[in-house]
KOLGU-641645 format. One record per residue (C-alpha): x, y, z; residue in one letter; residue number from 1. Coordinates in Angstrom, 1 decimal, always signed. Last residue first. Example, Ala and Ser with C-alpha at 12.3 -4.5 7.8 and 13.67 -1.06 7.14 Angstrom:
// KOLGU-641645
PT,X,Y,Z,residuo,num
PT,+13.7,-1.1,+7.1,S,2
PT,+12.3,-4.5,+7.8,A,1
// end
This chain:
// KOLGU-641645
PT,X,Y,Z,residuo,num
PT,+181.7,-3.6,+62.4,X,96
PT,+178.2,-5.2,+63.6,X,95
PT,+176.2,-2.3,+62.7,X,94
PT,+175.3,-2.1,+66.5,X,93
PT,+179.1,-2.3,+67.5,X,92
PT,+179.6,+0.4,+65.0,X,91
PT,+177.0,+3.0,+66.8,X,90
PT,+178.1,+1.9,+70.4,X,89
PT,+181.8,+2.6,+69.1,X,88
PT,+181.2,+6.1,+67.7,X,87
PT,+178.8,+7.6,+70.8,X,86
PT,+181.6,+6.3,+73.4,X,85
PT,+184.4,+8.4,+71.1,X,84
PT,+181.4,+11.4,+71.0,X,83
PT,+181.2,+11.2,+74.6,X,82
PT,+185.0,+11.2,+75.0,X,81
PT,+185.5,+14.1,+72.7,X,80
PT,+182.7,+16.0,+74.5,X,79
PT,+184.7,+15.1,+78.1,X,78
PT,+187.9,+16.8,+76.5,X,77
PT,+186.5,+19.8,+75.4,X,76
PT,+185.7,+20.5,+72.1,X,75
PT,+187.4,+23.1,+69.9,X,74
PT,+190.3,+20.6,+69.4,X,73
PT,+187.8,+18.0,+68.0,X,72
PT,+187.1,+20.2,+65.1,X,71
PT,+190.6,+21.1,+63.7,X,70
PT,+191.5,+17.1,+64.3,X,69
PT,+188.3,+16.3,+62.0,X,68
PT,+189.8,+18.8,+59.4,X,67
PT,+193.0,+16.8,+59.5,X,66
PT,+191.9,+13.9,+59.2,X,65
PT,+190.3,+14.7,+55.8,X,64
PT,+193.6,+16.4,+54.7,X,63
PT,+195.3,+13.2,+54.8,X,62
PT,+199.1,+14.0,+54.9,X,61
PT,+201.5,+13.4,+52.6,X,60
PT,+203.4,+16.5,+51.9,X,59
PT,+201.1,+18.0,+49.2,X,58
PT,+198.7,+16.8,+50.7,X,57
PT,+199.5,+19.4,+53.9,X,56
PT,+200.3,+22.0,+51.6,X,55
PT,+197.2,+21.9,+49.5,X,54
PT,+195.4,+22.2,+53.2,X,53
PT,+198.0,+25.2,+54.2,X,52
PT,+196.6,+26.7,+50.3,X,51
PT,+193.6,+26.4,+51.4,X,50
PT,+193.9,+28.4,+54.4,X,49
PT,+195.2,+30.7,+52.7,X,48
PT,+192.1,+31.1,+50.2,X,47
PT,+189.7,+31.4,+52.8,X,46
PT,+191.7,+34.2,+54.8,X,45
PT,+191.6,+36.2,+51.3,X,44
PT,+188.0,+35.6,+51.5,X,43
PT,+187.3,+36.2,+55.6,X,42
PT,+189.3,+39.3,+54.7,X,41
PT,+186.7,+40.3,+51.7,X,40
PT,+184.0,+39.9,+54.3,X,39
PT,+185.6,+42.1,+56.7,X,38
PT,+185.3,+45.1,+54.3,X,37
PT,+182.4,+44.7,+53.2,X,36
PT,+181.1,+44.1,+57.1,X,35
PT,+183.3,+47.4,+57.8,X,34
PT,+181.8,+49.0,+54.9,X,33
PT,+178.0,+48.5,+56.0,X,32
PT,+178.8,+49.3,+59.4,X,31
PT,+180.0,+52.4,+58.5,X,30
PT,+177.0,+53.1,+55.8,X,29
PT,+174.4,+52.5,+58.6,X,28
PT,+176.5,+54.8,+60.9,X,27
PT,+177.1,+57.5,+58.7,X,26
PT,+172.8,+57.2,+57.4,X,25
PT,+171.7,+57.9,+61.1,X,24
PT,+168.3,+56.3,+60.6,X,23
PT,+165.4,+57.8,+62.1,X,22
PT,+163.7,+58.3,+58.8,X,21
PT,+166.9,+59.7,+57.3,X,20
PT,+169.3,+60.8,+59.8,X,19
PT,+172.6,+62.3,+58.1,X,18
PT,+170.7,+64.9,+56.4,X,17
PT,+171.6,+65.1,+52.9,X,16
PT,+169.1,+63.3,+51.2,X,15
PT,+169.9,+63.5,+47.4,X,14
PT,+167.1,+64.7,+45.1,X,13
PT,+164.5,+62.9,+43.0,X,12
PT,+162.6,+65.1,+40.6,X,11
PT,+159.1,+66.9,+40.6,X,10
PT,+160.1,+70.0,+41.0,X,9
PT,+158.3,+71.7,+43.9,X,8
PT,+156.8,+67.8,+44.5,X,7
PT,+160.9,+67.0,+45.3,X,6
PT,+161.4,+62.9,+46.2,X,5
PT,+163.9,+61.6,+48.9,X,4
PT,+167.3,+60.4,+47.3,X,3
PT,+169.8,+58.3,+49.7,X,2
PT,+173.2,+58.0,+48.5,X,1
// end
Protein backbone atom coordinates (compact mmCIF):
# COMPACT_ATOMS: atom_id res chain seq x y z
CA UNK A 1 0.00 0.00 0.00
CA UNK A 2 1.17 3.34 -0.64
CA UNK A 3 2.30 5.44 2.60
CA UNK A 4 2.61 9.36 2.22
CA UNK A 5 4.49 11.06 5.17
CA UNK A 6 2.35 12.90 8.37
CA UNK A 7 4.51 16.33 9.65
CA UNK A 8 1.29 16.57 12.33
CA UNK A 9 2.83 13.35 13.62
CA UNK A 10 5.69 12.61 12.16
CA UNK A 11 4.92 8.94 10.99
CA UNK A 12 4.18 7.29 7.62
CA UNK A 13 0.55 6.77 6.93
CA UNK A 14 -1.37 4.72 4.27
CA UNK A 15 -2.48 6.68 1.14
CA UNK A 16 -5.97 6.01 0.71
CA UNK A 17 -6.96 7.91 -2.16
CA UNK A 18 -7.06 5.83 -5.13
CA UNK A 19 -5.08 8.53 -7.31
CA UNK A 20 -1.73 9.11 -5.82
CA UNK A 21 0.34 11.69 -7.82
CA UNK A 22 -1.87 11.24 -10.79
CA UNK A 23 -1.79 7.64 -10.52
CA UNK A 24 -4.98 5.70 -10.14
CA UNK A 25 -3.45 3.17 -7.59
CA UNK A 26 -6.62 0.24 -8.69
CA UNK A 27 -5.57 0.37 -12.05
CA UNK A 28 -1.67 0.25 -11.48
CA UNK A 29 -2.23 -2.68 -8.96
CA UNK A 30 -4.75 -4.37 -11.67
CA UNK A 31 -2.37 -4.43 -14.21
CA UNK A 32 0.23 -5.37 -11.83
CA UNK A 33 -1.76 -8.71 -10.86
CA UNK A 34 -2.83 -9.57 -14.20
CA UNK A 35 0.89 -9.48 -15.52
CA UNK A 36 1.65 -11.66 -12.05
CA UNK A 37 -0.79 -13.52 -12.76
CA UNK A 38 -0.04 -14.21 -16.54
CA UNK A 39 3.51 -14.67 -15.84
CA UNK A 40 2.90 -17.68 -13.59
CA UNK A 41 0.66 -19.22 -16.74
CA UNK A 42 3.51 -18.60 -19.18
CA UNK A 43 5.45 -20.84 -16.31
CA UNK A 44 3.10 -23.60 -15.93
CA UNK A 45 2.76 -23.39 -19.92
CA UNK A 46 6.70 -23.60 -19.86
CA UNK A 47 6.79 -26.68 -18.05
CA UNK A 48 4.10 -28.52 -20.39
CA UNK A 49 5.65 -27.87 -23.10
CA UNK A 50 8.55 -29.53 -21.87
CA UNK A 51 7.19 -32.30 -20.97
CA UNK A 52 5.57 -32.70 -24.97
CA UNK A 53 9.55 -32.18 -25.83
CA UNK A 54 10.48 -35.19 -23.17
CA UNK A 55 7.61 -36.93 -24.86
CA UNK A 56 8.80 -36.51 -28.23
CA UNK A 57 12.52 -38.13 -27.15
CA UNK A 58 11.05 -40.20 -25.32
CA UNK A 59 9.55 -41.75 -28.51
CA UNK A 60 12.37 -41.25 -30.85
CA UNK A 61 12.16 -38.22 -32.21
CA UNK A 62 14.98 -35.45 -32.52
CA UNK A 63 13.79 -32.69 -30.41
CA UNK A 64 16.27 -30.29 -32.18
CA UNK A 65 14.32 -30.79 -35.50
CA UNK A 66 11.58 -30.30 -34.08
CA UNK A 67 12.09 -26.80 -32.70
CA UNK A 68 13.44 -25.74 -36.17
CA UNK A 69 10.00 -27.18 -37.67
CA UNK A 70 8.04 -24.93 -34.77
CA UNK A 71 9.95 -21.91 -36.28
CA UNK A 72 9.74 -22.40 -39.99
CA UNK A 73 5.86 -22.80 -39.62
CA UNK A 74 5.59 -19.16 -38.46
CA UNK A 75 7.24 -18.11 -41.70
CA UNK A 76 5.70 -17.91 -44.84
CA UNK A 77 6.47 -19.99 -47.55
CA UNK A 78 8.69 -17.47 -49.68
CA UNK A 79 10.86 -16.81 -46.19
CA UNK A 80 11.42 -20.52 -45.93
CA UNK A 81 12.60 -20.58 -49.50
CA UNK A 82 14.95 -17.54 -49.07
CA UNK A 83 16.39 -18.97 -46.04
CA UNK A 84 16.64 -22.72 -48.04
CA UNK A 85 18.55 -20.49 -51.03
CA UNK A 86 20.53 -18.57 -48.03
CA UNK A 87 21.56 -22.27 -46.55
CA UNK A 88 22.96 -23.83 -49.78
CA UNK A 89 24.89 -20.59 -51.07
CA UNK A 90 26.50 -20.52 -47.43
CA UNK A 91 27.65 -24.46 -47.63
CA UNK A 92 28.58 -24.28 -51.24
CA UNK A 93 31.06 -21.43 -50.19
CA UNK A 94 32.47 -23.59 -47.27
CA UNK A 95 32.93 -26.18 -49.86
CA UNK A 96 30.39 -28.81 -48.02
Amino acid sequence: MLATYDNSTSKHVPHTDPAVGGIAADRLRSIIERVERLEGERKALAGDIKDIFGEAKSAGFDVKTIKQILKLRKLEPAQIEELETLLQIYLRALGM
